[in-house]
VOMI-670784 format. One record per residue (C-alpha): x, y, z; residue in one letter; residue number from 0. Coordinates in nm, 3 decimals. Layout:
BEGIN
<zavex><px>X</px><py>Y</py><pz>Z</pz><r>A</r><k>NUM</k></zavex>
...
***
This chain:
BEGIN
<zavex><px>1.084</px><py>0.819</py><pz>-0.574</pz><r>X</r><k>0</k></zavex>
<zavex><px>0.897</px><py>1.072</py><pz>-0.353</pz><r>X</r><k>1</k></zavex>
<zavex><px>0.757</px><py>1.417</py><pz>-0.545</pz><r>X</r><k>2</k></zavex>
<zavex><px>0.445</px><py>1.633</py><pz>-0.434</pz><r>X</r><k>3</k></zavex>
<zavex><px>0.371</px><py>1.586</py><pz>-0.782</pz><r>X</r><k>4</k></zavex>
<zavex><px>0.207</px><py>1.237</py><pz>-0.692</pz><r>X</r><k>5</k></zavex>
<zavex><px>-0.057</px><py>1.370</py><pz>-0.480</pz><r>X</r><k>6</k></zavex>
<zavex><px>-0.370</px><py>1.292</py><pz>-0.545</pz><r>X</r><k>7</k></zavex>
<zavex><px>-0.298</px><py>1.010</py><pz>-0.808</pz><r>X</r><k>8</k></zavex>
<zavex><px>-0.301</px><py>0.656</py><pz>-0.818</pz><r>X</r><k>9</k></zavex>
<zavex><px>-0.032</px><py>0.437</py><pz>-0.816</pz><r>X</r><k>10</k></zavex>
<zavex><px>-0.069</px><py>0.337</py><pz>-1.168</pz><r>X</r><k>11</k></zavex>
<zavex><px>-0.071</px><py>0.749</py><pz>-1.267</pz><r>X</r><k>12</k></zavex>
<zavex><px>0.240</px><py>0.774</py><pz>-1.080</pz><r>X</r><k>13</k></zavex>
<zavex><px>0.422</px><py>0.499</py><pz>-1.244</pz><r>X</r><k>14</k></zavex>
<zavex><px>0.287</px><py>0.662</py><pz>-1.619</pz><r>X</r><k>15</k></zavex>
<zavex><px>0.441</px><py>1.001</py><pz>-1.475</pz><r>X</r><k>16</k></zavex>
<zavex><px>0.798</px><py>0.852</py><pz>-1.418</pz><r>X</r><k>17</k></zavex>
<zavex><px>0.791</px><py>0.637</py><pz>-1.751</pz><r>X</r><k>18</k></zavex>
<zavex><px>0.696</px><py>0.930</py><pz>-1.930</pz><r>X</r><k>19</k></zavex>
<zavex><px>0.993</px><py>1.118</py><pz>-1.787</pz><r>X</r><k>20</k></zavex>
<zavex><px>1.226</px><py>0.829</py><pz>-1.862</pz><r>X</r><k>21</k></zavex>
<zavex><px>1.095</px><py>0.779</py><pz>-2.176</pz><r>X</r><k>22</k></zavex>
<zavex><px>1.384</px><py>0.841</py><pz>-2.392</pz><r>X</r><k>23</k></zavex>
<zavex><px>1.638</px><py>0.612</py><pz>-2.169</pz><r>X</r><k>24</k></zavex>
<zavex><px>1.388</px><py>0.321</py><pz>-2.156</pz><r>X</r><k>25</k></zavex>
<zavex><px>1.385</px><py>0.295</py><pz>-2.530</pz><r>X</r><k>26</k></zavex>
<zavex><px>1.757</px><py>0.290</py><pz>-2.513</pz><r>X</r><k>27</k></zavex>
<zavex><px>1.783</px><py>-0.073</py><pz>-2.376</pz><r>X</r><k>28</k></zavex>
<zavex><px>1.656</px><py>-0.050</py><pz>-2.054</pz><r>X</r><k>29</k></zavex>
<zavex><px>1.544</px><py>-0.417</py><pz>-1.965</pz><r>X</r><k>30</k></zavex>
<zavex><px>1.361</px><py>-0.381</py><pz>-1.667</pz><r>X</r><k>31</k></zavex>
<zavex><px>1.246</px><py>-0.098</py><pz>-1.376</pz><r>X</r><k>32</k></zavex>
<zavex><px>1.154</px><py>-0.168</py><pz>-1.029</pz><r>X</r><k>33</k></zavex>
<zavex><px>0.970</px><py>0.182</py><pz>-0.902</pz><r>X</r><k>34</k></zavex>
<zavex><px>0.877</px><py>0.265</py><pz>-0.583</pz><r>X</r><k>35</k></zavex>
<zavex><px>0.653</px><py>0.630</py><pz>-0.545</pz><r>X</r><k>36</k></zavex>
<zavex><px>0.534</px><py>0.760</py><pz>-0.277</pz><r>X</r><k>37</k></zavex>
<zavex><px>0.423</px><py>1.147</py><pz>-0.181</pz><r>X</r><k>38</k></zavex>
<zavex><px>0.633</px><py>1.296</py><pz>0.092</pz><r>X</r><k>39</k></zavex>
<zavex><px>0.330</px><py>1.269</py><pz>0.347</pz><r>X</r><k>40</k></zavex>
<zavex><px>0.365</px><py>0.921</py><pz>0.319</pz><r>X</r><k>41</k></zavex>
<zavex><px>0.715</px><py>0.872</py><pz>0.294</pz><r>X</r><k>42</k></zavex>
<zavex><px>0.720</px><py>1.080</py><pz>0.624</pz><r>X</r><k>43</k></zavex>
<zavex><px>0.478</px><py>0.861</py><pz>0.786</pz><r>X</r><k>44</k></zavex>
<zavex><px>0.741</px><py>0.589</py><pz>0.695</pz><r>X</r><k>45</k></zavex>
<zavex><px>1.019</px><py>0.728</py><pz>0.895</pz><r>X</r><k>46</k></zavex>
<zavex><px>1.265</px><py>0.798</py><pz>0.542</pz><r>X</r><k>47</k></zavex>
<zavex><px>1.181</px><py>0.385</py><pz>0.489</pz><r>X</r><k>48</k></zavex>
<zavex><px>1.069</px><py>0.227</py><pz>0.158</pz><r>X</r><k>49</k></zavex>
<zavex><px>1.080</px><py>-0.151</py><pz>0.236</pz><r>X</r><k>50</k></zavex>
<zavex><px>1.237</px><py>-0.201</py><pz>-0.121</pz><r>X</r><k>51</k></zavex>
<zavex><px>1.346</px><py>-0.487</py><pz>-0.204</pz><r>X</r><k>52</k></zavex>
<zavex><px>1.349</px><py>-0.645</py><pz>-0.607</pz><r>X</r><k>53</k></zavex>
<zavex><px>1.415</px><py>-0.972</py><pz>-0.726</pz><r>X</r><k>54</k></zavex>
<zavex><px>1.738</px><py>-1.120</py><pz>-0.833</pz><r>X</r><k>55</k></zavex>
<zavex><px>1.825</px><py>-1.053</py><pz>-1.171</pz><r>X</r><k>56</k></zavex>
<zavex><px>1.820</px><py>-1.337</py><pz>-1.396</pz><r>X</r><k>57</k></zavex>
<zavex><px>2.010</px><py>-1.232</py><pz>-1.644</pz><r>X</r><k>58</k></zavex>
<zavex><px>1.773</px><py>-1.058</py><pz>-1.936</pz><r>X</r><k>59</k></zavex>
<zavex><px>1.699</px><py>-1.364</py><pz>-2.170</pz><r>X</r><k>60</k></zavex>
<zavex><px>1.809</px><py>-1.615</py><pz>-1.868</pz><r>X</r><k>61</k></zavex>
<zavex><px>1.487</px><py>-1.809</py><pz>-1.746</pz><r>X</r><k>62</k></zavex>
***
């Protein structure tokens, strides 16, 4: 996710700021969210590239 809005905080603020806005649909079930954020200076500086990748999913309760 890349917003001005992230300027200036830290990763950890940045994360709080999407949760918050997501509140409502992560108490609906939501089992797990991979975020990546990142201002637009630096995804600029990263050619349009976020070098995402998340692990496989192992199926909620599956270990």
């Amino acid at each position: 996710m890349v917003s001005s809005e992230f300027e200036g905080k830290s990763l950890l603020e940045q994360h709080r700021m999407v949760n918050t806005t997501l509140q409502e649909e992560l108490q609906s079930g939501v089992h797990a969210l991979a975020l990546k954020t990142m201002t637009p200076e630096r995804w600029s500086a990263q050619s349009g590239s976020s070098n995402f990748t998340t692990p496989n999913c192992l199926g909620g309760s599956k270990k």
